[in-house]
NUVEX-830680 format. One record per residue (C-alpha): x, y negated, z; residue in one letter. Coordinates in steps of 0.05 Angstrom, whole numbers, plus 5000, padded with zeros to 4 digits. Layout:
BEGIN
XYZa;...
//
This chain:
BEGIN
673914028892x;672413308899x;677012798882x;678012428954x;683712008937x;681411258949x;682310748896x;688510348886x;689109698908x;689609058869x;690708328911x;686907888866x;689607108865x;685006498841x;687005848801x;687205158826x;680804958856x;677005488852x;675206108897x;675206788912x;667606848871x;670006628811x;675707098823x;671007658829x;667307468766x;672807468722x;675608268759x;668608438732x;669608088658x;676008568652x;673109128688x;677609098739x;673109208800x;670109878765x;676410148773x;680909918836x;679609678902x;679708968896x;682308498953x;680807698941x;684607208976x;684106438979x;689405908968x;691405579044x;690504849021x;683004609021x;680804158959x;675303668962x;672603838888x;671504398839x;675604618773x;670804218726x;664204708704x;665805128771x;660504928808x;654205318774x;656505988798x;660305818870x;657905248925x;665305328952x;668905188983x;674805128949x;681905178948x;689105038911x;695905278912x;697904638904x;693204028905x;695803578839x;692503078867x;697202968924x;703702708914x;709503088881x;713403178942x;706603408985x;705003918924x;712004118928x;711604208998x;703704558990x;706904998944x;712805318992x;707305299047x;703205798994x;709406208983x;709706389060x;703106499063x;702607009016x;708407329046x;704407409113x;698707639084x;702008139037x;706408439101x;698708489144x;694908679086x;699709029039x;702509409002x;698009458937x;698209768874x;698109138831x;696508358835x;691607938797x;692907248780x;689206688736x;692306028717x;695705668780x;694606388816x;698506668760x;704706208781x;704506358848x;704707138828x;710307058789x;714006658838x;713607148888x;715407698841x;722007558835x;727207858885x;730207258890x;723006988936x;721007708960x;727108048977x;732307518990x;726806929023x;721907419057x;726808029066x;721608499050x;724809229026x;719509228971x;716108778918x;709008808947x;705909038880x;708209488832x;704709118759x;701408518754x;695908188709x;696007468697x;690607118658x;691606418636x;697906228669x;699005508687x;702105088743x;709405278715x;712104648739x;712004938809x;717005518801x;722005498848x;724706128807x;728605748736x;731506238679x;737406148644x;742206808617x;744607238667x;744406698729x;738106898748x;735407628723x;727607788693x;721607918738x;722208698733x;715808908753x;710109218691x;706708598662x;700708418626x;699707738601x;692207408577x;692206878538x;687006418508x;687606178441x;683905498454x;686505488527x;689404718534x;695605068576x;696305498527x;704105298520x;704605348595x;701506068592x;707506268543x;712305908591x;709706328651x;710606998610x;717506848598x;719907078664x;717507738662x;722008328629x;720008398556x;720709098561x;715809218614x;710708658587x;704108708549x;701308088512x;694007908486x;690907248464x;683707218469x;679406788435x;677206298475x;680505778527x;682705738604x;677106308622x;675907048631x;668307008634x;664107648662x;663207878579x;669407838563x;670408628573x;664308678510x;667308098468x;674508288467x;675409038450x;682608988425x;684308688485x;681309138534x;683509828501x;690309388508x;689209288585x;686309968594x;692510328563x;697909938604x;694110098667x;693110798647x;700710758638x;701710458712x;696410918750x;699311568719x;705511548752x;706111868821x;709811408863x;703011048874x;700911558925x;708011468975x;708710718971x;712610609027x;709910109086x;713109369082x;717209129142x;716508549174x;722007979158x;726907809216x;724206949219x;717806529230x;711706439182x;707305929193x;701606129225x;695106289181x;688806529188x;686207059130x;679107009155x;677406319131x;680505589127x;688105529143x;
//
């Protein structure tokens, strides 16, 4: 009998200044797109210029998060705009199995994963994934989540964390990780910087039997197949369009 059960689904989240084709060279570096449906999503702020050494594989355009650039206040003000974007496009588009996030996109993923943004901001019944990969984290200065004992509880959703070894954010990276339940949370530090380049899957064995065995771990478990529907939130968003520009 043939296996008809369609892939599962994993929302995959660029960095600052970049796009949804670099996003979709890195899912192959990791293997990611062999083996789940991937869905690639923009950031809703437009950026005039490129993460430096973007350009030779994408003409754009391209987009942010949060635009550094801008003042602290706009960025602060990009960045909540973000957080209700996602939220709209994870209650059209949703629910998936897992979420993909590198460097600023990691941030945003890890704000959003906390009840405290999904549950008690967007009064959505679920978390809209149910593990999440984050390469390179960065952009931690954005969290509008803050930890500190029992005040505020770990992100308690399966984790697996990328790291570079060279990576400049490196610090950052660790900073990011820190919010997700030890327990549930996978680690690896490649050997190179703030990338996940398309050979990374031939270069870094340790890491990928790593990644392989924590999704394994995720995908075996049967309450993939009755993921129940999100509901819509009882207030405004912002109206976005998923199709192109905001």
């Amino acid at each position: 009998v043939l296996d008809t059960m369609p892939k599962s689904r994993v929302l995959c989240l660029h960095g600052g200044a970049s796009n949804g084709d670099i996003t979709r060279f890195q899912t192959m570096g990791l293997q990611l797109s062999e083996r789940f449906e991937c869905v690639y999503q923009h950031a809703p702020h437009s950026v005039e210029h490129c993460y430096p050494g973007l350009a030779r594989f994408s003409d754009g355009p391209w987009y942010a998060w949060a635009d550094p650039n801008k003042s602290l206040s706009d960025q602060e003000e990009q960045w909540d705009e973000s957080l209700e974007y996602l939220a709209k496009f994870c209650m059209q588009h949703g629910p998936f199995d897992g979420v993909y996030g590198f460097s600023q996109g990691a941030a945003v993923i890890t704000n959003f994963s906390h009840p405290k943004i999904w549950k008690e901001r967007f009064q959505l019944k679920h978390c809209p994934w149910k593990f999440a990969i984050l390469a390179c984290g960065g952009a931690s200065q954005y969290l509008t989540i803050k930890r500190g004992g029992t005040t505020l509880a770990m992100i308690e959703v399966p984790s697996f964390h990328i790291f570079g070894k060279r990576d400049h954010i490196f610090v950052d990276s660790k900073r990011i990780a820190e919010f997700w339940d030890p327990s549930q949370k996978t680690t690896h530090a490649h050997g190179r910087g703030h990338e996940i380049d398309m050979q990374m899957h031939t270069r870094e064995m340790e890491m990928m039997v790593k990644l392989n065995n924590f999704l394994d771990g995720q995908l075996s478990s049967k309450k993939y197949g009755s993921f129940p529907n999100l509901s819509l939130p009882k207030f405004h968003l912002m109206g976005y369009s998923f199709g192109g520009t905001r």
